[in-house]
C-alpha positions as CSV (number, residue, x, y, z in Angstrom):
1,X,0.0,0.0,0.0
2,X,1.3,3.5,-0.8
3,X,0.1,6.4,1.0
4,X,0.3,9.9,-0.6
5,X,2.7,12.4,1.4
6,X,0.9,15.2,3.1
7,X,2.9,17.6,0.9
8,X,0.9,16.4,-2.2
9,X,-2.7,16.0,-0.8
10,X,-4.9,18.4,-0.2
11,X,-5.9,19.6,3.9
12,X,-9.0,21.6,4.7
13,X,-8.3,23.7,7.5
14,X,-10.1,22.2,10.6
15,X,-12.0,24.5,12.8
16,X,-12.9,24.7,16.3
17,X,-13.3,27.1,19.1
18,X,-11.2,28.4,22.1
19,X,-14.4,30.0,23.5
20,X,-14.7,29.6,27.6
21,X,-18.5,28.0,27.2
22,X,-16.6,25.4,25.0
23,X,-13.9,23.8,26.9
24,X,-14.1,20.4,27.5
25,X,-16.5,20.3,25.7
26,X,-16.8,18.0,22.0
27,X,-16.9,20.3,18.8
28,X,-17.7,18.1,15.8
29,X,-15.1,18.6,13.2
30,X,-14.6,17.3,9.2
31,X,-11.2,17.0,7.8
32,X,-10.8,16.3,4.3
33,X,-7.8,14.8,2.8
34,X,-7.3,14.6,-1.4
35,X,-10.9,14.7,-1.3
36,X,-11.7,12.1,1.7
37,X,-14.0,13.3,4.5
38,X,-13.1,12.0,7.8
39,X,-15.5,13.3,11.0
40,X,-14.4,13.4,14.5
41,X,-14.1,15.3,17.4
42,X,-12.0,18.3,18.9
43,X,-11.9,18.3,23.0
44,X,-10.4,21.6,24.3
45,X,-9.0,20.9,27.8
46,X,-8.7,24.1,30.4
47,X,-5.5,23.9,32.1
């Protein structure tokens, strides 16, 4: 199996928030690589 580097493929930008109501919190996120969607989750943790 070959896997693409991530220098060729194509990243979206993932986004999530820093916002104090968020923290520890899950924020859905959806990463797309060379055209592949893959959904998961983003915990901020508060120190």
């Amino acid at each position: 199996m070959v896997t693409p580097s991530i220098a060729s493929a194509q990243v979206s930008i993932v986004q999530f928030s820093f916002a104090a109501d968020l923290l520890g919190a899950p924020q859905p996120v959806k990463v797309c690589i060379s055209g592949l969607e893959f959904p998961g989750e983003v915990i901020v943790a508060n120190r």
